[in-house]
C-alpha positions as CSV (number, residue, x, y, z in Angstrom):
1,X,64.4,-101.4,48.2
2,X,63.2,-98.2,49.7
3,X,65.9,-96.1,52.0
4,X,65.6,-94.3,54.8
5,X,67.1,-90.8,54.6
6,X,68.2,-88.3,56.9
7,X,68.2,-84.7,55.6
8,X,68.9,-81.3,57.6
9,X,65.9,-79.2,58.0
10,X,66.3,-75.5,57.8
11,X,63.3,-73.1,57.7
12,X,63.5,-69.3,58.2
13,X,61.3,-70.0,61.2
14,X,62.9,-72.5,63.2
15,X,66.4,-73.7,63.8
16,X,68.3,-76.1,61.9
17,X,68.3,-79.5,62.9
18,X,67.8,-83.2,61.6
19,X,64.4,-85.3,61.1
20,X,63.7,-88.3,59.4
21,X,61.1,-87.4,56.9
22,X,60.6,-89.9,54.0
23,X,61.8,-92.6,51.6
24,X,63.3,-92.3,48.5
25,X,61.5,-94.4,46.2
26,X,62.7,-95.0,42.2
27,X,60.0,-93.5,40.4
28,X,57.8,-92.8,43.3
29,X,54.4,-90.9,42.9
30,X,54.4,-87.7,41.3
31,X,57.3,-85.6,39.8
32,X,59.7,-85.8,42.6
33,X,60.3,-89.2,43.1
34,X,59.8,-88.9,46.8
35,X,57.1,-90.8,49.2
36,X,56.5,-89.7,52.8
37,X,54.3,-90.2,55.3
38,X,51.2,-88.5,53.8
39,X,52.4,-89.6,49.5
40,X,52.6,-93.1,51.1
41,X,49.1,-93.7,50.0
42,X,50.0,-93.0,46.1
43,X,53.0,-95.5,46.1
44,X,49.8,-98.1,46.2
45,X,47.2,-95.9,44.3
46,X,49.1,-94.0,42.0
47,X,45.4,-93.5,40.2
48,X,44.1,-91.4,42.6
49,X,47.2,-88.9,43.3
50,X,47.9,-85.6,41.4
51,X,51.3,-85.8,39.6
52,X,52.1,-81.6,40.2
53,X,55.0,-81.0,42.3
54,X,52.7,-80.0,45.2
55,X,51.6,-83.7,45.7
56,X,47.5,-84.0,46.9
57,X,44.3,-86.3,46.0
58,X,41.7,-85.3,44.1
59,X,40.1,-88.4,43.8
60,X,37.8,-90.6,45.0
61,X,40.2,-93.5,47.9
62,X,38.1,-96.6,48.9
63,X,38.3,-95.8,52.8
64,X,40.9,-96.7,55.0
65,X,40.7,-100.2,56.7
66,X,38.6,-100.3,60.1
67,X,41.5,-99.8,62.6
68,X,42.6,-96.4,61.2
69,X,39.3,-95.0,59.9
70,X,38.9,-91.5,61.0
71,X,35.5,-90.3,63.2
72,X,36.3,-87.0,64.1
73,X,39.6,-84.3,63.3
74,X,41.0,-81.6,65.3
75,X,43.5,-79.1,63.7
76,X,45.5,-77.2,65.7
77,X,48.6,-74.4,65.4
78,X,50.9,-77.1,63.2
79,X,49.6,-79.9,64.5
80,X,46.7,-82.0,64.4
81,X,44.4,-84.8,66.1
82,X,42.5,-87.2,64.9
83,X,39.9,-89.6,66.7
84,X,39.9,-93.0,65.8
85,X,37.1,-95.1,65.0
86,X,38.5,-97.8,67.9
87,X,38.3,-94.4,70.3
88,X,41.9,-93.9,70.3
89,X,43.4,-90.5,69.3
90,X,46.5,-90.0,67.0
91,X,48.6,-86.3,66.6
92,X,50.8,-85.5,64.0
93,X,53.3,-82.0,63.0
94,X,54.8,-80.1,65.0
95,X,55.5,-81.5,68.6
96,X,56.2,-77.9,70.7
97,X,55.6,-78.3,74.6
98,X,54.4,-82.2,73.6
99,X,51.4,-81.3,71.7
100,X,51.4,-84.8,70.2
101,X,51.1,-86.3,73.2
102,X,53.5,-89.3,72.8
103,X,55.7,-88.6,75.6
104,X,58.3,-86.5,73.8
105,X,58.7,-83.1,73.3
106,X,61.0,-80.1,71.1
107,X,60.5,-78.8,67.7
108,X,60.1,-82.4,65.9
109,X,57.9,-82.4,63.4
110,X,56.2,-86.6,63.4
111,X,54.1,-88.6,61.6
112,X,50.7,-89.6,63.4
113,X,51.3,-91.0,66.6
114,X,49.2,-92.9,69.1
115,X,48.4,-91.0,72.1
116,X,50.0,-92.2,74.9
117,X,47.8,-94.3,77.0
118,X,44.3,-92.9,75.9
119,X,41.4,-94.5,74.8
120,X,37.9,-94.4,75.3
121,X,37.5,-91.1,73.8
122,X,34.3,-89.7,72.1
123,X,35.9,-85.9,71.0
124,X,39.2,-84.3,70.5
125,X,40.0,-80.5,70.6
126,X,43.4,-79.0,69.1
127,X,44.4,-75.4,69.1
128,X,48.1,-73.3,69.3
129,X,50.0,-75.9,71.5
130,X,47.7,-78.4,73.3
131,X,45.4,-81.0,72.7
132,X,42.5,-82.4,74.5
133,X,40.1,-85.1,74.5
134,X,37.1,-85.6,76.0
135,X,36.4,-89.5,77.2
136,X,33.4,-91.7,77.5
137,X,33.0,-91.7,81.6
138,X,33.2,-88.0,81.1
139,X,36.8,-86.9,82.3
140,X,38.9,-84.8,80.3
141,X,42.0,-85.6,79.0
142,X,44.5,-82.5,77.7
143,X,48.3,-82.4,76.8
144,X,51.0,-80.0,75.9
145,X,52.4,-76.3,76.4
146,X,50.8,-75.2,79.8
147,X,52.2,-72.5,80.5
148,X,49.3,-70.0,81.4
149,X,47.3,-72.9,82.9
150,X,45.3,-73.7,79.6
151,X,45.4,-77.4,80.1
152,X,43.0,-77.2,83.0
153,X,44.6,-78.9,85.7
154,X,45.8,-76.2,88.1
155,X,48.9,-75.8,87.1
156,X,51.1,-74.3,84.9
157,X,53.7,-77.7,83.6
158,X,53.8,-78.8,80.4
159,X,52.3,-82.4,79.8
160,X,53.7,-84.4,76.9
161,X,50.8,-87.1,77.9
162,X,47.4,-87.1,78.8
163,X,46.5,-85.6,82.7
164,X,43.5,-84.9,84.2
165,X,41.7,-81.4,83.7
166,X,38.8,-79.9,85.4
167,X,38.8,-82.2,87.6
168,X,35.3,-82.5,89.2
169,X,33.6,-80.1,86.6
170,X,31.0,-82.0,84.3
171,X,31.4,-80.3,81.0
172,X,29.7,-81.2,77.7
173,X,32.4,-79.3,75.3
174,X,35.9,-77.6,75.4
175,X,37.1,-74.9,73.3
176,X,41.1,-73.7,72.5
177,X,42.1,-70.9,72.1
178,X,46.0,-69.4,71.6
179,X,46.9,-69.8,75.5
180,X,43.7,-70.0,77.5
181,X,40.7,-72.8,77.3
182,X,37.2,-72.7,77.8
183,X,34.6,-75.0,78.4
184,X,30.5,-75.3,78.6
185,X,29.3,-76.7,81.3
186,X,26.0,-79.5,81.6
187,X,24.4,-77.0,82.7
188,X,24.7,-74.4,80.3
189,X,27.0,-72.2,82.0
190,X,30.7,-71.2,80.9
191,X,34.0,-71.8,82.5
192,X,37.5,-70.2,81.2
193,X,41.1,-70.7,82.5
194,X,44.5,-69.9,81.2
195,X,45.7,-66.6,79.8
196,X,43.8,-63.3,80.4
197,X,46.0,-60.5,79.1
198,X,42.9,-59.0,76.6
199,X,40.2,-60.2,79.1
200,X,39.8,-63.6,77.1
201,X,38.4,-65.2,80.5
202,X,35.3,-63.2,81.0
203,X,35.0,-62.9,84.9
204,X,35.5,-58.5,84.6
205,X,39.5,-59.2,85.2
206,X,42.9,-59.4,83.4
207,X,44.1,-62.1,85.8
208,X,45.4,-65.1,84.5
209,X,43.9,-68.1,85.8
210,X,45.5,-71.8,86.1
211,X,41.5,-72.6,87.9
212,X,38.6,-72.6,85.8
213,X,36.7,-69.3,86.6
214,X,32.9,-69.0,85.6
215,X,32.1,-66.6,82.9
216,X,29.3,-64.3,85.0
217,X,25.8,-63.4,83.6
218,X,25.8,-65.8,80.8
219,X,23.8,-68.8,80.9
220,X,21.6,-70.7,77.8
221,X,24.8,-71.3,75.9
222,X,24.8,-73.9,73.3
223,X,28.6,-73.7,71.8
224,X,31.4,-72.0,73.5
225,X,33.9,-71.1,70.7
226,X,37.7,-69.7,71.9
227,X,39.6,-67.9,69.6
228,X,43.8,-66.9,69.5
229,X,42.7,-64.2,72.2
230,X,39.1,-63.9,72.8
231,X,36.1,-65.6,73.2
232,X,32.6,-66.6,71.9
233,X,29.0,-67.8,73.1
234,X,26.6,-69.3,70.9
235,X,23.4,-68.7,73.2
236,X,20.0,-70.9,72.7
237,X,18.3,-67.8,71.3
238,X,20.1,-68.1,68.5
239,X,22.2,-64.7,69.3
240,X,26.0,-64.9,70.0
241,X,28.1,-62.9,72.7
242,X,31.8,-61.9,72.6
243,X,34.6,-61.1,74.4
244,X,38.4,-60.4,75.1
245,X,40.2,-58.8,72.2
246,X,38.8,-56.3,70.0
247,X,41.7,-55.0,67.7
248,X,40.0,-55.8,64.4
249,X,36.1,-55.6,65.4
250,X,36.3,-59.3,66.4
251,X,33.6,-58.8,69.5
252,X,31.0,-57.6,66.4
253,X,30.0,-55.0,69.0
254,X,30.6,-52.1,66.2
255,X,33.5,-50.9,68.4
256,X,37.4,-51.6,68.9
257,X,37.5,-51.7,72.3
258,X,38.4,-55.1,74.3
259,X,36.0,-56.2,76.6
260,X,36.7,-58.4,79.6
261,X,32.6,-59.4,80.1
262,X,30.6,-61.0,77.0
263,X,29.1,-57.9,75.1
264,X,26.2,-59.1,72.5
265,X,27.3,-59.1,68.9
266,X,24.6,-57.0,67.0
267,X,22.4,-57.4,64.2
268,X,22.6,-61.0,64.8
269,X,20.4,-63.5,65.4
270,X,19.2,-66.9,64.1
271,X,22.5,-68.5,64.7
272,X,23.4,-72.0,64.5
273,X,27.9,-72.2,64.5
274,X,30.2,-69.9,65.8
275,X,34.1,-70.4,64.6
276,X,36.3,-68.0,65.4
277,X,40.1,-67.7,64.4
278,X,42.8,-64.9,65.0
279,X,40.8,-61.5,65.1
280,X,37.7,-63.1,62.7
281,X,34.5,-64.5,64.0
282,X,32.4,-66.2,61.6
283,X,28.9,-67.4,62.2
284,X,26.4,-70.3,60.4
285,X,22.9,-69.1,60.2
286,X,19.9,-70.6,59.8
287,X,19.1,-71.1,56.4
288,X,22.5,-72.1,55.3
289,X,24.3,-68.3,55.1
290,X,27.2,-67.3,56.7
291,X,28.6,-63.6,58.3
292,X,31.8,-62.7,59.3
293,X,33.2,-59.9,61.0
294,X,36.6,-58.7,62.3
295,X,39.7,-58.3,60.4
296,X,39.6,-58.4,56.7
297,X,43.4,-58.1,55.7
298,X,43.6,-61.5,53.5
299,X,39.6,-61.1,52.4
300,X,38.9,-63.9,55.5
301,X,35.0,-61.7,56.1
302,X,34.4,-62.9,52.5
303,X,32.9,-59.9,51.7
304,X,34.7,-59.1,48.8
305,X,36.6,-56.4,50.5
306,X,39.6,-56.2,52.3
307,X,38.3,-53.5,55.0
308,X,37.9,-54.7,58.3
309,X,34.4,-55.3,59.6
310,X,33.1,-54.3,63.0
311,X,29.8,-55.9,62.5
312,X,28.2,-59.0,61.1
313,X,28.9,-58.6,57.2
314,X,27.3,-61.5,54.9
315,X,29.7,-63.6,53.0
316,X,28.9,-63.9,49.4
317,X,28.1,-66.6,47.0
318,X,27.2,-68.6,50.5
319,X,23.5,-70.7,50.8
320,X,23.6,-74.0,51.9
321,X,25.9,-74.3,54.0
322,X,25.6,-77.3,56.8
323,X,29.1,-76.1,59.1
324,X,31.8,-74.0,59.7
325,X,35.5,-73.7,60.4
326,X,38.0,-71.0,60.8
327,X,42.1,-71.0,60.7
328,X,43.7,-68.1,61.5
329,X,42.5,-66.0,58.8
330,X,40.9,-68.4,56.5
331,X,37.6,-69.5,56.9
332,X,36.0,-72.9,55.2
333,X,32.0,-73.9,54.4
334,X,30.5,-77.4,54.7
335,X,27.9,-77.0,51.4
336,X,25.2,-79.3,51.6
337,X,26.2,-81.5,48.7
338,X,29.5,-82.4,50.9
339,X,31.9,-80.4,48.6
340,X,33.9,-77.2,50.6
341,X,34.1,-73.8,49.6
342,X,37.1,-71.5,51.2
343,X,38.3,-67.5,51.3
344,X,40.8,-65.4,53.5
345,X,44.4,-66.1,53.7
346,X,46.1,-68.6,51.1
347,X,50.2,-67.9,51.7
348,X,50.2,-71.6,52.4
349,X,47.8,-73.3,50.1
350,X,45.2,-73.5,53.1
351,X,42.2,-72.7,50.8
352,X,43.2,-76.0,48.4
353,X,42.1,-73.8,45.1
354,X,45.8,-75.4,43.5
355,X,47.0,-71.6,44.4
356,X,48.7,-68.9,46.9
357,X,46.4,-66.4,45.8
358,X,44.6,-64.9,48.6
359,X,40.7,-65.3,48.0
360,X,38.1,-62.3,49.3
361,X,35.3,-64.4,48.3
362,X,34.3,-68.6,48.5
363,X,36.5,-70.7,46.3
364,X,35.8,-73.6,45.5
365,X,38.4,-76.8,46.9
366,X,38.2,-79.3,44.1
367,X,38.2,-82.0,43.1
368,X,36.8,-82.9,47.4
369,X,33.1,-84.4,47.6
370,X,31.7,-86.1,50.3
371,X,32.7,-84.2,53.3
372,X,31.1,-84.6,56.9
373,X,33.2,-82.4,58.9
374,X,36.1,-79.6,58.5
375,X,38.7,-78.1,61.1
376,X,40.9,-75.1,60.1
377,X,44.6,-75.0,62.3
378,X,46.5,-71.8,62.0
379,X,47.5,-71.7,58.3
380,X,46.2,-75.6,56.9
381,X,43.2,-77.0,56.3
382,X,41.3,-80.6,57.0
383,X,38.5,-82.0,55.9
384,X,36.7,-85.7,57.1
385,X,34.9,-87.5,54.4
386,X,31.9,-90.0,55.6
387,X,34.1,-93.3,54.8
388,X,36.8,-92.3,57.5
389,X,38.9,-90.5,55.2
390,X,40.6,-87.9,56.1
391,X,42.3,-85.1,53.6
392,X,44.3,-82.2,54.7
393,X,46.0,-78.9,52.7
394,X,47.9,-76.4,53.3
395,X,51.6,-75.9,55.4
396,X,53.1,-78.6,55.1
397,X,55.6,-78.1,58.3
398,X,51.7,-78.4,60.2
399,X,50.5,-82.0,59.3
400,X,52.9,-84.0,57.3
401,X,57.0,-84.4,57.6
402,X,57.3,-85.5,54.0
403,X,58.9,-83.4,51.4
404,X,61.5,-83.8,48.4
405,X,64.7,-83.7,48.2
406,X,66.6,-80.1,48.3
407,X,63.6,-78.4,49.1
408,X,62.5,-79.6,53.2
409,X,59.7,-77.1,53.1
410,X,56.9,-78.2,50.6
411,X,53.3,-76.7,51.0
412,X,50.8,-78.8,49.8
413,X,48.0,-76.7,47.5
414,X,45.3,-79.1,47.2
415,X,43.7,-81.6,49.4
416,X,46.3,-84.8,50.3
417,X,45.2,-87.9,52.1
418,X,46.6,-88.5,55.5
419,X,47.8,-92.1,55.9
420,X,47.8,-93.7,59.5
């Protein structure tokens, strides 16, 4: 029979201390001889895992039963959220300031979890340390570190469940950034709250906010887009505005200088997706090509360069792309034929080429077909595939608390199936 292990976790990063990660199975799947909570899946269908020492799926899986089939993934700092096909929502990784939304709280890094006491939900958000879900009678539901007042609901007291936020506001999408939200409004208009150091709010201030504050002069928006410290508009012209901070180019204004009031990013136009990440804002455009602007230290503009970009640069090698995600500074493409296609920042595996090899132009992440949707969290990678399956790549101290023996800190380098 399987046992149960407890092992010390040590990381340069955090503290030591004790988790129960996985089960030590004779012969297991793969080289090591170990079986967590994501390798579970290969202990039963050891014909579609990878037998490298950095564990993943390549293959074809027949779809997850009914109850734990996948509709919609949000991946956040080192942790992630995933919406259930019975409108439940289940968090996984790294639990700081209750991001997981369980009840508990402290540097724990667990296996999916129900969230406590929500259903009913239609779309989950995840970024640095909260979560959020937005429900079918049109309430929103967020959890976690709230210590700028970037939960939403007036205060500033981390939530390990589900409370209330913007009460009384009817919005129609929230966005995440590092420590402040924002959301769009029905009516087109834009609300921020939460940290405001670089002017990440919009309202002409530094002021942090623990009350949504409306974003003046800017109405028509379409997507709303928060990144680690500023903040993007898709508008319904199909041109995008920008603000907060600017260190990199990230605003696309051809300047370096934060703003605190969206500035238009120039030369662009025909826009259909914004993502933004750290100091990189990417943008879909009509027609299926992508450009990318801001800092360029791991190649994440795609440009083939490693010189940062104050204005919209094209990515190469990109045409049919159908949508968009950015990490921190990687950046992945939705190609039309449901394979993925990733460049920037690869210390972790997040680009799932098999390598750490930082990429300056679109790689390839194979063997993954079939894929509907993509979210990026700070340095790992997930992709949703149309049966409900859901793969994810990259740190593995983000989305899994597996790993082998003598070595508590396993990246994982190509897509692996998350099992619920």
């Amino acid at each position: 029979m399987p046992t149960a292990v407890l092992i010390p976790w040590t990381t340069a990063r955090r503290a030591p201390w004790f988790l129960l990660i996985g089960i030590v199975a004779a012969g297991g799947c793969g080289d090591e001889g170990w079986v967590g909570v994501v390798d579970a899946y290969c202990l039963h269908h050891p014909e579609q895992c990878d037998r490298g020492t950095t564990g993943g799926t390549g293959g074809q899986s027949p779809g997850p039963a009914p109850n734990v089939r996948v509709t919609e993934i949000a991946a956040g700092w080192y942790h992630s959220c995933a919406l259930m096909a019975d409108t439940t929502v289940r968090c996984w990784g790294q639990n700081y300031g209750g991001m997981i939304g369980n009840g508990t709280s402290g540097n724990l890094v667990l296996p999916p979890a129900p969230v406590d006491g929500l259903s009913g939900a239609l779309h989950v958000a995840a970024d640095y340390t909260a979560s959020c879900a937005q429900l079918g009678d049109g309430s929103l539901r967020c959890w976690g570190s709230n210590n700028y007042g970037q939960l939403g609901d007036g205060t500033t007291i981390e939530r390990h469940e589900p409370v209330l936020a913007l009460d009384g506001e009817e919005v129609r999408q929230i966005s995440l950034g590092e420590y402040h939200s924002c959301a769009l409004r029905d009516d087109a208009t834009v609300i921020c709250y939460g940290s405001n150091y670089a002017g990440q709010l919009g309202d002409g201030t530094m002021t942090d906010r623990t009350v949504a504050t409306t974003v003046p002069g800017l109405s028509g928006v379409k997507q709303i887009a928060a990144g680690d410290v500023q903040t993007c508009a898709l508008l319904s012209n199909g041109t995008a505005s920008c603000w907060g901070y600017n260190w990199a180019g990230a605003l696309g204004d051809g300047t370096t200088a934060d703003r605190s009031r969206p500035g238009a990013v120039l030369g662009l136009s025909h826009v259909r997706k914004l993502a933004v990440a750290a100091n990189l804002v990417c943008a879909l455009l009509d027609g299926g090509t992508v450009s990318c602007w801001g800092s360029n230290e791991y190649g994440g503009v795609g440009d083939g360069t490693t010189s940062n970009r104050t204005l919209p640069t094209p990515v190469v090698g990109l045409s049919s792309v159908t949508d968009l995600a950015a990490g921190d500074s990687h950046v992945c493409a939705l190609e039309q034929d449901g394979s993925v296609k990733c460049w920037g920042d690869n210390a972790h595996g997040q680009l799932g080429d098999g390598s750490r090899t930082n990429r300056s132009i679109p790689v390839l992440v194979a063997p993954l077909t079939d894929v509907v949707q993509l979210s990026l969290g700070t340095t790992h990678s997930c992709a949703l595939r149309s049966d409900g399956t859901l793969l994810c790549w990259g740190d593995e101290f983000a989305y899994i608390s597996d790993s082998v023996p003598n070595d508590p800190y396993v990246d994982r380098l190509r897509p692996t199936i998350v099992v619920f």
